[in-house]
C-alpha positions in Angstrom: 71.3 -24.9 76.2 71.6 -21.4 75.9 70.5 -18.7 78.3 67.8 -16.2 76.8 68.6 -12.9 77.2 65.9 -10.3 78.7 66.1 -6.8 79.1 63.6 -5.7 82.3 61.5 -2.9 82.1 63.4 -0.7 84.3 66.6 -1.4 82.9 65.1 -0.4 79.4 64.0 2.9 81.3 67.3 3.4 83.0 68.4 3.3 79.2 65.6 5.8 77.7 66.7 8.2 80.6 70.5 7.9 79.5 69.9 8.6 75.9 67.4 11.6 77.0 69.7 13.2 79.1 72.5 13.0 76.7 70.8 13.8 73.9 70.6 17.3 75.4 74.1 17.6 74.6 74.7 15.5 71.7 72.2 13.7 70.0 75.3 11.7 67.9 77.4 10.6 71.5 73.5 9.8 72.4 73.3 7.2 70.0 77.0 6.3 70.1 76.6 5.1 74.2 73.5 3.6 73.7 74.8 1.6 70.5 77.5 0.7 72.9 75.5 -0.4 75.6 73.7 -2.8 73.2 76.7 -4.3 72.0 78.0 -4.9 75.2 74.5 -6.5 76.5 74.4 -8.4 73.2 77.7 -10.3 73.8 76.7 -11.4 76.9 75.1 -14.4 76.1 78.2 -15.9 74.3 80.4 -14.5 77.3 77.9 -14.6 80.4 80.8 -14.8 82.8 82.8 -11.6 81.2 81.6 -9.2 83.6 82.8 -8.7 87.0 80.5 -9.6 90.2 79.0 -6.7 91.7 81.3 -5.8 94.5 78.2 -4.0 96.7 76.5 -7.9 96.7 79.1 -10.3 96.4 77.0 -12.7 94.7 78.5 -14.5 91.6 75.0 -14.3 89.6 74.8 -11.1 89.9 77.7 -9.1 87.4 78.0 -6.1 85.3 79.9 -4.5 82.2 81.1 -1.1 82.0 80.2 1.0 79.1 81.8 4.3 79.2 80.4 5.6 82.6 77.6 2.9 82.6 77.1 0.1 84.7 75.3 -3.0 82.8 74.0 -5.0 85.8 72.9 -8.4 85.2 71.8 -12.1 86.9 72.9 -15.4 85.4 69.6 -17.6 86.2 69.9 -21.2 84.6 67.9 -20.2 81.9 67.8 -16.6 81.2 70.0 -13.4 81.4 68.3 -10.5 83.0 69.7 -7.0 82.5 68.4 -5.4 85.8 69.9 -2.1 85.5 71.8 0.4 83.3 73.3 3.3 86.0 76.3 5.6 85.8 78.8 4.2 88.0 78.6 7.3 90.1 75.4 6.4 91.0 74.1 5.6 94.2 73.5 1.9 93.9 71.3 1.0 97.3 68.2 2.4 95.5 68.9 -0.3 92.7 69.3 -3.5 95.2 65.8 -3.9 95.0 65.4 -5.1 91.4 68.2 -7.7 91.8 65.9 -10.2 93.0 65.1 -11.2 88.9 61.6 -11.6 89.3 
């Protein structure tokens, strides 16, 4: 059976915030991450196991994607995928620990 794939609220936000931010600059590059991002969140489900554990967890449920500068963050449950966050990679990721519990 397939996984179902769900986006969570804050990593939708953590999205919204990316395309704000560089839309400032470029609205076109704005569009061209995000599209990106989609994409790469899209194929997961055929390819759940094509990102790389987190190395700040070292749990194997828990992987992510890199998109340009981006982090896709996501947990393999039995029956769903959950994108739990979308952060630059320089980001500060102990803020972002909290939403890895997939509830």
């Amino acid at each position: 059976m397939a996984r179902v794939l769900v986006w969570s609220p804050e990593a939708i936000e953590d999205a919204e915030k990316i395309a704000a931010y560089i839309e400032h600059d470029s609205p076109w590059y704005a569009k061209a991450v995000i599209s990106k991002i989609v994409e790469t969140v899209e194929a997961i489900p055929d390819y759940p196991e094509m990102g790389r554990a987190v190395p700040e967890l070292g749990d194997v449920a828990v992987r992510e994607c890199f998109v340009h500068r981006y982090r896709v963050i996501y947990r393999l449950d039995a029956a769903r995928i959950l994108i739990v966050a979308v952060i630059h990679g320089r980001q500060d990721f102990s803020p972002i620990q909290s939403r890895m519990a997939g509830d």
